[in-house]
C-alpha positions as CSV (number, residue, x, y, z in Angstrom):
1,X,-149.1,21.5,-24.6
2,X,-145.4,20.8,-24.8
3,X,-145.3,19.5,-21.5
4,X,-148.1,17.0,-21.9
5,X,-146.3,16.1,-25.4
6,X,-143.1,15.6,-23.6
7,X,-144.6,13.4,-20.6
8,X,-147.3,11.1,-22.1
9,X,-146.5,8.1,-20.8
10,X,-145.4,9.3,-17.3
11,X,-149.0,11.3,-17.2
12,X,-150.9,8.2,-18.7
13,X,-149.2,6.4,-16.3
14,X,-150.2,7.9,-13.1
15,X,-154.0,9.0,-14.8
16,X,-154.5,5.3,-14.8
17,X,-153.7,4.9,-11.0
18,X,-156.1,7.2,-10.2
19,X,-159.9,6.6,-8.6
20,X,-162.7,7.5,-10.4
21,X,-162.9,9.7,-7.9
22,X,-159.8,11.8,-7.9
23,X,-160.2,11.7,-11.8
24,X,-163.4,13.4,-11.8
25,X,-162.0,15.8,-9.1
26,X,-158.9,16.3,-11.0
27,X,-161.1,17.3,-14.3
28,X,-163.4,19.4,-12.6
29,X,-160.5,21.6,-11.0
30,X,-158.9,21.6,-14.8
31,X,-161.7,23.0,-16.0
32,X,-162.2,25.7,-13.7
33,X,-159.0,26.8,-13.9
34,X,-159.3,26.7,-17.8
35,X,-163.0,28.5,-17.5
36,X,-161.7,30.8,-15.5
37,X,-158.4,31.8,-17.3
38,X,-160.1,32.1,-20.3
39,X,-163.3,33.8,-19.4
40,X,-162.1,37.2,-20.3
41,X,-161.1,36.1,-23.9
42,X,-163.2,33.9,-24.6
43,X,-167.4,34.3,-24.1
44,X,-167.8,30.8,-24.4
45,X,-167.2,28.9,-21.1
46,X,-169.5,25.6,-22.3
47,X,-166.9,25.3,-25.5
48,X,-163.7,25.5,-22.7
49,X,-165.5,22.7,-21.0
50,X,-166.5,20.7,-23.6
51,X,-163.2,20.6,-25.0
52,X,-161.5,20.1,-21.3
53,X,-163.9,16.7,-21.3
54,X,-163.2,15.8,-24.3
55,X,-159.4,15.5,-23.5
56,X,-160.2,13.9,-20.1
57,X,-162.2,11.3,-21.9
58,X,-159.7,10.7,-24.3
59,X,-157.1,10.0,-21.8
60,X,-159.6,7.5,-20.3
61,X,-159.9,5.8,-23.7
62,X,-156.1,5.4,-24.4
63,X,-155.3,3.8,-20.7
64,X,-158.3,1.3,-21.0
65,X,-156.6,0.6,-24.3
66,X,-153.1,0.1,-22.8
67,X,-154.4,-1.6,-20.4
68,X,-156.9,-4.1,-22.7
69,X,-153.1,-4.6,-25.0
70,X,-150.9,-5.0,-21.6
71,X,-152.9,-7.6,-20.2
72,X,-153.5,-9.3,-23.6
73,X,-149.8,-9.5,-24.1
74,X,-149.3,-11.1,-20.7
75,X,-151.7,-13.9,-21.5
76,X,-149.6,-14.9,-24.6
């Protein structure tokens, strides 16, 4: 988590240059890596990949905002 605290913008950045595509293959090889790492401590798999979405579809929300601001503050 400390890296993804420490490279936000650069991560954001990038995220937003991606296709839908490579975004949704991007998440699902998160999540089986996560699923997969975890599955001996943890008996819930579904949870792991709920949460993984979650932060995948947060990430969406926040470049569609910076995006919705950056191209309202070039119209001004």
């Amino acid at each position: 988590m400390e890296f993804v605290k420490a490279h936000k913008g650069t991560l954001l950045s990038h995220y937003s240059m991606l296709t839908p595509t490579q975004k949704m293959g991007y998440k699902d090889k998160v999540t089986q890596l996560c699923v997969k790492k975890q599955q001996t401590a943890c008996d819930n798999p579904r949870g792991v990949q709920h949460d993984m979405e979650a932060s995948f579809d947060a990430m969406d929300q926040e470049v569609c905002l910076q995006s919705s601001l950056l191209r309202m503050s070039n119209q001004e």
